[in-house]
C-alpha positions in Angstrom: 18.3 -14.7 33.0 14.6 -15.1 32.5 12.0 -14.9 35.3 8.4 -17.0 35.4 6.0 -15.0 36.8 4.6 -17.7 39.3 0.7 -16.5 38.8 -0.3 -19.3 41.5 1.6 -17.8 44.3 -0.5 -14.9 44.5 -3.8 -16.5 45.0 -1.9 -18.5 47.4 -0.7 -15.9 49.3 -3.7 -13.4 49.3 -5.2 -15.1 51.9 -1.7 -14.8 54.3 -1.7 -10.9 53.0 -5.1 -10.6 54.1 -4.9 -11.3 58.0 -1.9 -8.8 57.9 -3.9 -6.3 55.9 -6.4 -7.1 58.6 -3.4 -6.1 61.5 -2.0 -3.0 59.3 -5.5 -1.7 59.1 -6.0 -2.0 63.2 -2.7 -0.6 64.1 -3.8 2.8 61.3 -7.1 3.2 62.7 -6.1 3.0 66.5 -2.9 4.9 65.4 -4.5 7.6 64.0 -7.0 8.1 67.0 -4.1 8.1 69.6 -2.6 10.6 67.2 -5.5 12.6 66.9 -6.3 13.0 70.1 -2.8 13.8 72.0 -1.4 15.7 69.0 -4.7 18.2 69.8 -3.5 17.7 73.9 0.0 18.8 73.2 -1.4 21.7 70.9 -3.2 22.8 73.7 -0.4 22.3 76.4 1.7 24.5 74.2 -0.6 27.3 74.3 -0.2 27.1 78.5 0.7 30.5 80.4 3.9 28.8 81.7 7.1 27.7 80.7 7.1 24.9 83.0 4.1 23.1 80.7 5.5 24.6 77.4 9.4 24.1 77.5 8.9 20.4 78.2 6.2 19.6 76.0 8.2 21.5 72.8 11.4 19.8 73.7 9.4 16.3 73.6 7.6 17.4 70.4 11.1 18.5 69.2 12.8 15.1 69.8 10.4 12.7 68.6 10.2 14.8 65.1 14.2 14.6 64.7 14.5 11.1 64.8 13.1 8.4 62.6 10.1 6.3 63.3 12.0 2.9 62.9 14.1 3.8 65.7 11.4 4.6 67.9 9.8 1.7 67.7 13.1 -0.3 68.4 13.8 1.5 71.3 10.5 1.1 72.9 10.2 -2.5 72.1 13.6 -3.1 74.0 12.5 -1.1 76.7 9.1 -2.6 77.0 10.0 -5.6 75.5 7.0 -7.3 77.8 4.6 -5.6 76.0 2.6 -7.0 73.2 4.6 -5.9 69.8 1.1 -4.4 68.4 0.4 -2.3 71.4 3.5 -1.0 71.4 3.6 -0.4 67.4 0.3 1.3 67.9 1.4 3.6 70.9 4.7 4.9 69.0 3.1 5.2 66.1 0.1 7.5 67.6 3.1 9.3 69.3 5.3 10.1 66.3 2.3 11.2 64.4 1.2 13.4 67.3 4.6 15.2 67.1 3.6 16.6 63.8 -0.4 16.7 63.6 0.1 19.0 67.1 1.5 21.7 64.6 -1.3 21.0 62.7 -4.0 21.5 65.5 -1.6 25.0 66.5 -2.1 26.1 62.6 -5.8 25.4 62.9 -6.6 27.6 66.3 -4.6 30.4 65.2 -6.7 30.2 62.1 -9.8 31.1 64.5 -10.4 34.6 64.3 -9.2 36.5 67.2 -12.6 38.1 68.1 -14.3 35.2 68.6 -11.6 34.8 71.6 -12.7 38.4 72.9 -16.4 37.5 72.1 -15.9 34.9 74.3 -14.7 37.4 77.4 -16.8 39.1 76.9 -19.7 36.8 77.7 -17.8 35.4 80.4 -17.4 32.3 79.0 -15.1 29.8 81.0 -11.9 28.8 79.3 -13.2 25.1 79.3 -16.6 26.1 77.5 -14.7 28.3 74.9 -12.5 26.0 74.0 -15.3 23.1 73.5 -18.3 25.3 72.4 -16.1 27.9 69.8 -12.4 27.2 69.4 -12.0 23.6 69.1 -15.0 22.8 66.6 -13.6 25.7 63.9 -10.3 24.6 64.2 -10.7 20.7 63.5 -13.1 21.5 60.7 -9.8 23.9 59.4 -7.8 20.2 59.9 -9.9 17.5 58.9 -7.7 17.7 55.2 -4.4 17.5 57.1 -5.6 14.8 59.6 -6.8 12.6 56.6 -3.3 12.6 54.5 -1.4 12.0 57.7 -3.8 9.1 58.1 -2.9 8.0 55.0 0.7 8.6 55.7 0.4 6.3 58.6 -1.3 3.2 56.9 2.0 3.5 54.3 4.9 3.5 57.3 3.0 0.4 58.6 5.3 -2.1 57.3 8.3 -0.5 60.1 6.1 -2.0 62.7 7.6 -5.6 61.4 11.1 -4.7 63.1 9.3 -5.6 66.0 7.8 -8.7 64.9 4.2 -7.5 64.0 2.8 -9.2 61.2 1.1 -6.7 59.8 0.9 -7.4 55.3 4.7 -6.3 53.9 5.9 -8.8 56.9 3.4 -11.0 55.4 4.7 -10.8 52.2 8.2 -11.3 53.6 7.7 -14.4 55.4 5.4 -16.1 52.3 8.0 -14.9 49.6 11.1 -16.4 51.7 9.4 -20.0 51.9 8.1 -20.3 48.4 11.0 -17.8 46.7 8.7 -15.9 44.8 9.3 -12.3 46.7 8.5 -10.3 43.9 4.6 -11.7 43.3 3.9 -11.3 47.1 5.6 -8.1 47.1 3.8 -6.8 44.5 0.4 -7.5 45.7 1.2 -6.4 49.0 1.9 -3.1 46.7 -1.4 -3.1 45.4 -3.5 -3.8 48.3 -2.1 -0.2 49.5 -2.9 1.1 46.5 -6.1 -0.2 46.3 -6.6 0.9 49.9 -5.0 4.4 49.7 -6.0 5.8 46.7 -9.8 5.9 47.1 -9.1 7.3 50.3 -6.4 10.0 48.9 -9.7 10.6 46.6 -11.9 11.4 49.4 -9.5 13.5 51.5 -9.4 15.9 48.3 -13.0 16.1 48.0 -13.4 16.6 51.8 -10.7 19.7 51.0 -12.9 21.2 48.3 -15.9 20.9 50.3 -14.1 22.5 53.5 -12.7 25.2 51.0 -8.6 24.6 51.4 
């Protein structure tokens, strides 16, 4: 059986591919920053003197890591099915990545030499301004690399967020290919705006890693 490679359909559908590049772009970026920033809240929380912060915050780590991403994000869209789909995408999405880049942040303050922890004491520095002043800036320049790929990472799991009706490009893709039966042109040029996207950007994170000597 012999298949005509409809060469029309793609500039057709570039510009429907576009405004959900445009959405799987928004929920990376605002993804990524929920990710970044509570993934380096739970690596702190873990480091608490007590059991009653640490046991609860490694057993929530523990259970969003063990199960997958596209049952996540069904379960919270039934639960907060009110929501909007997007917000919610972005929320599980910073949450599942946090799970993981909170091991990261761990890896990169026990990477800080332990005497700059007694330096601190011993100029009576305040846990708040070691923390801000010494440990935290050497340890995210030690996971800049890390946070990048996971970035990366992100943008490519995306196209789970259409199980909950987001639009974002491979849904796109999906919904252009179904009306005009020609799935694999819009499918592959949904493929190769990700490449197009992530590769450069793969590029960069391992020119960031040479510069940061990893």
């Amino acid at each position: 059986m012999n298949y005509d490679w409809d060469w029309a359909s793609l500039g057709e559908s570039l510009p429907l591919l576009w405004e959900g590049f445009k959405t799987t772009v928004l929920a990376t970026v605002l993804g990524t920053l929920v990710a970044a920033v509570l993934g380096l809240l739970v690596a702190m929380a873990g480091r608490a003197p007590g059991r009653a912060v640490t046991v609860p915050v490694r057993a929530a780590t523990e259970f969003v890591r063990s199960t997958p991403l596209l049952v996540q994000l069904a379960g919270a869209y039934a639960v907060f099915h009110t929501v909007d789909p997007l917000t919610i995408g972005i929320a599980v999405l910073g949450i599942h990545y946090a799970s993981y880049l909170s091991e990261v942040y761990r890896a990169g303050i026990d990477a800080v030499p332990k005497g700059q922890w007694e330096a601190c004491r011993a100029l009576s520095m305040t846990p708040r301004r070691t923390w801000r002043a010494v440990i935290l800036p050497q340890a995210v320049r030690n996971v800049l690399p890390a946070l990048g790929n996971y970035a990366i990472a992100m943008f490519k799991e995306t196209p789970f967020l259409a199980v909950i009706t987001v639009q974002e490009m491979v849904a796109e893709a999906r919904e252009y290919g179904a009306t005009h039966f020609v799935y694999a042109e819009t499918f592959t040029l949904a493929g190769l705006i990700f490449l197009a996207a992530s590769y450069p950007t793969s590029l960069l994170m391992r020119k960031l890693e040479k510069r940061l000597g990893h």
